[in-house]
C-alpha positions in Angstrom: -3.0 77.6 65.9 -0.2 78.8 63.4 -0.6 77.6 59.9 2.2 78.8 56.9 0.7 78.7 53.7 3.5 79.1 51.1 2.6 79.8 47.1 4.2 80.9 44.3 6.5 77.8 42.9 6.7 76.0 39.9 8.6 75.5 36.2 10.5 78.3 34.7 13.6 78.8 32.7 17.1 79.8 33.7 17.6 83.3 33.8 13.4 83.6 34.8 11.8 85.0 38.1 9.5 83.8 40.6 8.1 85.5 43.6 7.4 83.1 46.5 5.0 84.4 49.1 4.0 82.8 52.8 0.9 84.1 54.4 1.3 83.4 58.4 -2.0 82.9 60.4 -2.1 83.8 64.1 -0.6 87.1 65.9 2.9 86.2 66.0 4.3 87.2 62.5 5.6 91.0 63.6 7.4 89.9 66.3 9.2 87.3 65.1 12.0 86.2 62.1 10.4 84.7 59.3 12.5 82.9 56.4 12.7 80.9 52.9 14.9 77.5 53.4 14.9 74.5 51.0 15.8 71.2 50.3 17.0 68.7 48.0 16.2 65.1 48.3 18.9 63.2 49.9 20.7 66.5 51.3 20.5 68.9 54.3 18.2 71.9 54.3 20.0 75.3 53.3 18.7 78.2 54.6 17.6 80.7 51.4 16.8 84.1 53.4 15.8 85.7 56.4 14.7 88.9 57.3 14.2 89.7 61.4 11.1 91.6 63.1 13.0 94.9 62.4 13.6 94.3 58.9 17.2 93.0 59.0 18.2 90.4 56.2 20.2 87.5 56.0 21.4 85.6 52.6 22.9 82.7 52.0 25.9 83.2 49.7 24.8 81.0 46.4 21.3 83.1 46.2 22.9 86.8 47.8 22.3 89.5 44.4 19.6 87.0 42.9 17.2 86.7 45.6 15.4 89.3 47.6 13.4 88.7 50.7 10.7 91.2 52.3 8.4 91.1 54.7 4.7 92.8 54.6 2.9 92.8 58.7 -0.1 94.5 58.0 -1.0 91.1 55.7 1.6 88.6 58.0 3.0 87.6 54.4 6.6 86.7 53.8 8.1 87.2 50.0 10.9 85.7 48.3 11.4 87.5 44.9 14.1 85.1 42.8 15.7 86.4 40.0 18.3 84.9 37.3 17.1 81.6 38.3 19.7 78.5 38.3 19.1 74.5 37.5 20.9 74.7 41.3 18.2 76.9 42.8 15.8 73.6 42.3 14.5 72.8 45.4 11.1 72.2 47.3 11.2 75.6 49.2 9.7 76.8 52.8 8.7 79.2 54.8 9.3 79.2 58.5 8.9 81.5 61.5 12.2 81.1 63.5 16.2 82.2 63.3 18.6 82.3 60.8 20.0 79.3 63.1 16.9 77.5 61.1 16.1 77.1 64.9 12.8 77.0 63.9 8.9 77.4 65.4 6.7 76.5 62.7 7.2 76.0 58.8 5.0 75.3 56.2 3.9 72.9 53.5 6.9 73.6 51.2 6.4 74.4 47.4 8.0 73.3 44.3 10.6 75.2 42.2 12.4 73.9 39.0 14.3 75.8 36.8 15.1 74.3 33.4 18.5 74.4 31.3 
Protein backbone atom coordinates (compact mmCIF):
# COMPACT_ATOMS: atom_id res chain seq x y z
CA UNK A 1 0.00 0.00 0.00
CA UNK A 2 1.21 3.50 -0.87
CA UNK A 3 0.58 6.13 1.65
CA UNK A 4 1.97 10.18 1.11
CA UNK A 5 2.36 11.80 4.20
CA UNK A 6 2.88 15.52 3.45
CA UNK A 7 4.25 18.13 6.44
CA UNK A 8 5.62 21.24 6.63
CA UNK A 9 2.55 23.96 6.15
CA UNK A 10 1.18 26.59 8.00
CA UNK A 11 0.99 30.69 8.81
CA UNK A 12 3.84 32.82 7.71
CA UNK A 13 4.35 36.28 6.44
CA UNK A 14 4.83 37.52 2.90
CA UNK A 15 8.30 37.60 1.95
CA UNK A 16 8.77 34.21 4.65
CA UNK A 17 9.86 30.57 3.69
CA UNK A 18 8.49 27.23 4.20
CA UNK A 19 9.89 23.84 3.31
CA UNK A 20 7.15 21.31 2.46
CA UNK A 21 8.27 17.71 2.64
CA UNK A 22 6.26 14.31 1.47
CA UNK A 23 7.65 11.06 2.77
CA UNK A 24 6.34 8.22 0.20
CA UNK A 25 5.89 4.60 1.68
CA UNK A 26 6.27 1.58 -0.52
CA UNK A 27 9.14 0.87 -3.27
CA UNK A 28 7.91 2.92 -6.00
CA UNK A 29 9.30 6.53 -5.14
CA UNK A 30 12.81 6.16 -7.42
CA UNK A 31 11.18 5.24 -10.31
CA UNK A 32 8.59 7.45 -10.58
CA UNK A 33 7.75 11.55 -10.90
CA UNK A 34 6.76 12.92 -7.72
CA UNK A 35 5.21 16.62 -7.39
CA UNK A 36 3.70 19.61 -5.13
CA UNK A 37 0.04 20.67 -6.69
CA UNK A 38 -2.53 22.75 -4.80
CA UNK A 39 -5.80 24.14 -4.60
CA UNK A 40 -8.00 26.78 -3.83
CA UNK A 41 -11.54 26.30 -2.79
CA UNK A 42 -13.86 26.74 -5.64
CA UNK A 43 -11.02 26.50 -8.38
CA UNK A 44 -8.97 23.94 -10.37
CA UNK A 45 -5.87 22.35 -9.00
CA UNK A 46 -2.49 24.01 -10.32
CA UNK A 47 0.25 22.02 -10.54
CA UNK A 48 3.33 23.81 -8.13
CA UNK A 49 6.41 21.53 -9.21
CA UNK A 50 7.70 18.45 -10.40
CA UNK A 51 10.77 16.85 -10.60
CA UNK A 52 11.10 13.25 -12.76
CA UNK A 53 12.94 9.89 -11.53
CA UNK A 54 16.17 11.37 -13.14
CA UNK A 55 16.01 14.62 -11.47
CA UNK A 56 14.38 16.73 -14.12
CA UNK A 57 12.10 19.74 -12.92
CA UNK A 58 9.13 21.27 -13.95
CA UNK A 59 7.60 24.80 -12.61
CA UNK A 60 4.69 26.38 -12.92
CA UNK A 61 5.28 29.95 -14.08
CA UNK A 62 3.61 32.06 -10.88
CA UNK A 63 6.08 30.03 -8.34
CA UNK A 64 9.38 29.47 -11.07
CA UNK A 65 12.52 31.64 -8.94
CA UNK A 66 10.52 31.33 -5.64
CA UNK A 67 10.05 27.74 -5.26
CA UNK A 68 12.50 24.90 -5.44
CA UNK A 69 11.63 21.30 -5.63
CA UNK A 70 14.05 18.22 -4.77
CA UNK A 71 13.84 14.95 -4.30
CA UNK A 72 15.89 12.61 -1.62
CA UNK A 73 15.47 8.33 -2.71
CA UNK A 74 17.49 6.92 -0.12
CA UNK A 75 14.52 8.43 2.47
CA UNK A 76 11.53 8.29 -0.57
CA UNK A 77 10.95 12.08 0.61
CA UNK A 78 9.79 14.79 -1.73
CA UNK A 79 10.65 18.71 -0.75
CA UNK A 80 9.18 21.84 -1.68
CA UNK A 81 11.40 24.75 -0.36
CA UNK A 82 9.08 28.16 -0.90
CA UNK A 83 10.64 31.32 -0.74
CA UNK A 84 9.26 35.13 -0.95
CA UNK A 85 6.06 33.83 -0.08
CA UNK A 86 2.76 35.55 -1.69
CA UNK A 87 -1.07 36.00 -0.10
CA UNK A 88 -1.51 34.11 -3.83
CA UNK A 89 0.65 31.14 -2.87
CA UNK A 90 -2.36 30.32 -0.18
CA UNK A 91 -3.47 27.13 -0.91
CA UNK A 92 -3.97 23.53 0.72
CA UNK A 93 -0.92 21.92 -0.95
CA UNK A 94 -0.13 18.03 -2.12
CA UNK A 95 2.05 15.73 -2.85
CA UNK A 96 1.49 13.16 -5.59
CA UNK A 97 3.36 10.39 -7.37
CA UNK A 98 2.51 10.87 -11.06
CA UNK A 99 3.29 13.38 -14.24
CA UNK A 100 3.47 16.78 -14.76
CA UNK A 101 0.06 16.05 -16.72
CA UNK A 102 -1.17 15.82 -12.86
CA UNK A 103 -2.02 12.36 -14.41
CA UNK A 104 -1.71 11.13 -11.18
CA UNK A 105 -1.20 7.54 -9.06
CA UNK A 106 -1.50 8.45 -5.56
CA UNK A 107 -1.45 11.91 -3.61
CA UNK A 108 -1.63 12.61 -0.22
CA UNK A 109 -3.54 14.25 2.60
CA UNK A 110 -2.76 17.89 1.51
CA UNK A 111 -1.49 20.48 4.10
CA UNK A 112 -2.21 23.98 4.75
CA UNK A 113 -0.25 27.17 3.69
CA UNK A 114 -1.30 30.83 4.40
CA UNK A 115 0.78 33.61 3.90
CA UNK A 116 -0.34 36.89 5.51
CA UNK A 117 -0.21 40.56 4.04
Amino acid sequence: QVRLVESGGGLVQAGGSLRLSCAVSGTIFSINGVGWYRQVPGKQRELVAHITSTGRTTYSESVKVRFTISRDNAKNTVYLQMNSLKPEDIAVYYCYVGDSQLRLKYWGQGTQVTVSS
